[in-house]
N, C-alpha and C positions, 0 to 999 in steps of 0.2 A: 435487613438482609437483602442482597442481590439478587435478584431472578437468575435460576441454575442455568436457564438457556441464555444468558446475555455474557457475551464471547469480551465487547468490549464496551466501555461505559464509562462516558465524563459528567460530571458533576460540578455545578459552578465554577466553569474553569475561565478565567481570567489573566490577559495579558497585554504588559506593556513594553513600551521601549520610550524612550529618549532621544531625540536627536540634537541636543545641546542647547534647544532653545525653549522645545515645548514636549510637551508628554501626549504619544501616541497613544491609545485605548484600541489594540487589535482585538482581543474577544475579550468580551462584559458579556461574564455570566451566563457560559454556553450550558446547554444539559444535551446527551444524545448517548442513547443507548442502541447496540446493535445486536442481535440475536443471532442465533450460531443458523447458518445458511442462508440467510438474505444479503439483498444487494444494495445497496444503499448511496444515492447520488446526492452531492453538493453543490449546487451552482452560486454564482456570484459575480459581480464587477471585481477588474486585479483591484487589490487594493483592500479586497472586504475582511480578510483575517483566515479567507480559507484554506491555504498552504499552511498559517502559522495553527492551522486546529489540526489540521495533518500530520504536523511532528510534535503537538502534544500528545494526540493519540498514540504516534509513533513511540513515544522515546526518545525522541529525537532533540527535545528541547524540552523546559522545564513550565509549568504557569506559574505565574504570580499569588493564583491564589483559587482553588477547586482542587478536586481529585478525579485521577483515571485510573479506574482499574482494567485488569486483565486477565479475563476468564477469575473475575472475582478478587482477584490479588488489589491490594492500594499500593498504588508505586511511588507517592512522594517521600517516603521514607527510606527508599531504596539508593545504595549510592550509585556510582557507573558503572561499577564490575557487574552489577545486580542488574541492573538494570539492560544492560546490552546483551547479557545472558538472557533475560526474559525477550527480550527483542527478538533473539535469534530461535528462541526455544515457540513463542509465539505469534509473531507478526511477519508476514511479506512486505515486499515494496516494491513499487513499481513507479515510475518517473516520466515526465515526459522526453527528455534524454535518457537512455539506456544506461549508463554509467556502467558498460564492460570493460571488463579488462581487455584491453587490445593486441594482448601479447597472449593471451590464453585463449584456447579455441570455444566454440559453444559447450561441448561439453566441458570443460572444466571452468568455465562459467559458473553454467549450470550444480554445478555440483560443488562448487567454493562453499557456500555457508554449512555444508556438511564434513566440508573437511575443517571447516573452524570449530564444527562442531570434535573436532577429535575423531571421526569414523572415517574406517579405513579408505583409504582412496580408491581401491577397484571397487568397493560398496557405494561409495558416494558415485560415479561414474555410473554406476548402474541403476541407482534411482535417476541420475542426471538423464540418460539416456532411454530411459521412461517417460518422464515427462517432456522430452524435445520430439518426441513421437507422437504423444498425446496432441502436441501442439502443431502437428505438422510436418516437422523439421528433422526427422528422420535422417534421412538425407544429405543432414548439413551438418551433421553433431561437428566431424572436426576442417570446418570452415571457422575463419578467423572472424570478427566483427567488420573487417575490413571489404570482408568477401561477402557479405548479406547486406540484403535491402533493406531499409529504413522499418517497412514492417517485420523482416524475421525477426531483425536486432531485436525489436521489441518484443516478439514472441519468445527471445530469446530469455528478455529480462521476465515476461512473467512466467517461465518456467523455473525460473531462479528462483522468483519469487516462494512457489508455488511447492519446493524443493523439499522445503521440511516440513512440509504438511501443516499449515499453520490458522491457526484458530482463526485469522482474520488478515485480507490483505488490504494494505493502503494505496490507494492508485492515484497518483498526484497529476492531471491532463496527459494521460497514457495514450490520448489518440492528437495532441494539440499539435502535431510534430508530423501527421500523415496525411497523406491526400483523401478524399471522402470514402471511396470504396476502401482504403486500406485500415481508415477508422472504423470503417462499417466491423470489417472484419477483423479488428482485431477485439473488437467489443463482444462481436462474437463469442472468441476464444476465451477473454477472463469471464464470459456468463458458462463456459460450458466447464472453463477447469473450475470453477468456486463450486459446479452443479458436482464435477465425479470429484474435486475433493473435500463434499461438506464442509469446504470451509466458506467464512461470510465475505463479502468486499466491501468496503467502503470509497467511491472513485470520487473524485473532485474534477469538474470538466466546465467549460463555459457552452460544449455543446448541447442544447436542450432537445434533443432531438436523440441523442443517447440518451439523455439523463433520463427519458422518460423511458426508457427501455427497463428501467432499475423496479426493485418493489418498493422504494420509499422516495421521496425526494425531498432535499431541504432547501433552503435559500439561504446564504449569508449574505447579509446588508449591515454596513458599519458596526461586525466586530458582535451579530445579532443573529443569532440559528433559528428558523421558524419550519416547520413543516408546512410545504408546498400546496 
């Protein structure tokens, strides 16, 4: 049985790829369990499997062979509809490119995975515009992507993130993309929204110097998860 505090949790998870000639081995038999309000950093050489353990967690891609669950659930049984429901219903993301819509302002940004979710639009706007305050951005709700900094954009994305209030956010080199002070602070901001929304983080960074900011730290080396 699952520890009731573990938000998300892989278990022998295993994967490969192919590239026509030889057989890649990106994770061999990871295990990592994260409990509901911690912080949790990944570091590693590009190459080590760490993006591809990101979107097993996520949802995002399938393994070869382990299990992830979520807030207890086992999701390899699950098909896509199921699956991306759970996604939305439980996990953030956050990127080192912002992935906004560029024709939609911050706040309907911000507030998209609520309207996917079916709730009302001047509702979702309303939580959207909560947390663009929380994060700062007050100010900027309907400024276009076009019209913000490199760091709101991204304050922008983890508000989004951060939108449905979610058991746990994935943050794939969220500062790999900003100048030192703007990494500083934007490390800031996902330690303080995961602190007011009890939810966990999970970030993947090659900066060690964040990473040590985190309450756990792992290492990926060829495809290999070890605590720090």
């Amino acid at each position: 049985m699952l520890n009731s505090n573990i938000v998300l949790q892989a278990q022998g998870l295993s994967r490969h790829y192919d590239d026509g000639q030889r057989r890649l081995d990106i994770l061999k038999g990871v295990d990592l369990s994260v409990v509901a309000g911690e912080m949790v950093a990944i570091i590693g050489a590009s190459g080590s499997g760490k993006s591809t353990l990101l979107h097993c967690l996520g949802l995002l891609d399938r393994p070869d062979a382990g299990e992830v669950y979520v807030n207890g659930q086992a999701t390899n049984g699950l098909n896509e509809v199921q699956r991306s429901r759970l996604r939305n219903q439980s996990l953030g993301f956050v990127y080192q490119f912002h992935h906004l819509l560029g024709e939609f302002t911050a706040l309907d940004n911000v507030a998209m995975p609520l309207i996917v979710r079916r709730l009302p639009r001047c509702e979702a706007r309303e939580k959207a515009q909560v947390l663009l305050e929380r994060v700062g951005l007050g100010g900027r709700i309907t400024h276009y992507p076009s019209q913000l900094s490199g760091g709101e954009r991204q304050r922008v994305a983890l508000a989004r993130a951060m939108v449905t209030e979610p058991s746990c956010v994935l943050a794939d080199e969220p500062t790999g993309n900003l100048d030192r002070e703007t990494a500083e602070d934007m490390f800031d901001w996902l330690r303080q929204a995961v602190q007011a929304g009890g939810t966990s983080l999970v970030v993947v960074t090659h900066d060690l110097a964040l990473a040590a900011r985190a309450d756990r730290q792992f290492t990926m080396t060829s495809g290999h998860l070890a605590l720090k």
